[in-house]
C-alpha positions in Angstrom: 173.8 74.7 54.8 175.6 72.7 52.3 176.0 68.8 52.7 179.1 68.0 52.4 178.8 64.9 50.9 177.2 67.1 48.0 180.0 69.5 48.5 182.8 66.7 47.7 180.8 66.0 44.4 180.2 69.7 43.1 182.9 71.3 40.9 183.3 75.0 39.2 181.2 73.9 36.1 183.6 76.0 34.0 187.6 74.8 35.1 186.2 71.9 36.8 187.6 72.6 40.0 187.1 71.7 43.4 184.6 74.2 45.3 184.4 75.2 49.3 182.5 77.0 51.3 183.0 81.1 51.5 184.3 82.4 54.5 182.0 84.5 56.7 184.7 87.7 55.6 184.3 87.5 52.0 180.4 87.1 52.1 180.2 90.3 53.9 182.7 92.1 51.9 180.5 91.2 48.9 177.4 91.7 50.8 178.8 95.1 51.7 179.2 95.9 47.6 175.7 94.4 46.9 174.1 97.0 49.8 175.7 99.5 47.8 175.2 98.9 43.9 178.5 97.7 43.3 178.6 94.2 42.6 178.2 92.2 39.7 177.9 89.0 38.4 179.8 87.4 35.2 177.0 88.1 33.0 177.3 92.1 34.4 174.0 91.6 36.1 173.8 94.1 39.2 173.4 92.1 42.3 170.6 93.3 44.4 170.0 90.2 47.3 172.8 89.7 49.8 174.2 86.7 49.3 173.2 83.6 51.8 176.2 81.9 50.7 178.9 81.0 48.4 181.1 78.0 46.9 184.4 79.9 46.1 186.5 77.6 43.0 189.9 76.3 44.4 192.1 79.2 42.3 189.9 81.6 44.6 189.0 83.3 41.6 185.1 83.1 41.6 182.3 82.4 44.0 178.9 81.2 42.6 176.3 82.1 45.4 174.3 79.6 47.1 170.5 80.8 48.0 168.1 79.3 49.7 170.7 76.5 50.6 170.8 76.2 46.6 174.3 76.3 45.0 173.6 78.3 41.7 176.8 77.1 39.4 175.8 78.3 36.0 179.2 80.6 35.0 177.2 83.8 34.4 176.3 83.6 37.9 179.9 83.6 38.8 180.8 86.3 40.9 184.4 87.2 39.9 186.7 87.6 44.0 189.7 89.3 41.2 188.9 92.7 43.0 188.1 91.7 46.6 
C-alpha cells in the first residue's frame, strides 16, 4: 500500500502531525456511510467512491483517504473521524 519510509515522512498538512495507517474498522465504518450518502469531506463534498485507504492524523481527528495507493493530504479532503 503505503511505503513506510514515505509514511515516516508525511504529516497532516494542516497540524503537522504524525499520520498512520487506518485500521481495517474505521475504513468500513466510513465505507458503510459513503454506500449510503452520508459521508462528507471537509470541503462538504459528498463522498461517492469507497475509500481504498486512509492516513488517520495522530489526534485521531481526521483521515485523508489514500486512492490508488495515492495519499490525497490537501485539508478539504480531510475526512473529519469526530462522529465515528
Amino acid at each position: 500500500m503505503i511505503d513506510l519510509d514515505l509514511l515516516e515522512r508525511l504529516c497532516c498538512p494542516e497540524t503537522h502531525q504524525k499520520l498512520s495507517l487506518a485500521n481495517p474498522t474505521v475504513l468500513a465504518k466510513l465505507n458503510q456511510r459513503i454506500t449510503a450518502g452520508q459521508l462528507r469531506n471537509r470541503a462538504g463534498q459528498s463522498l461517492t467512491v469507497k475509500l481504498d485507504g486512509g492516513l488517520v492524523r495522530e489526534d485521531h481527528q481526521c483521515l485523508y483517504p489514500i486512492r490508488q495507493g495515492i495519499p490525497i493530504l490537501l485539508i478539504d479532503e480531510g475526512i473529519s473521524l469526530l462522529d465515528q
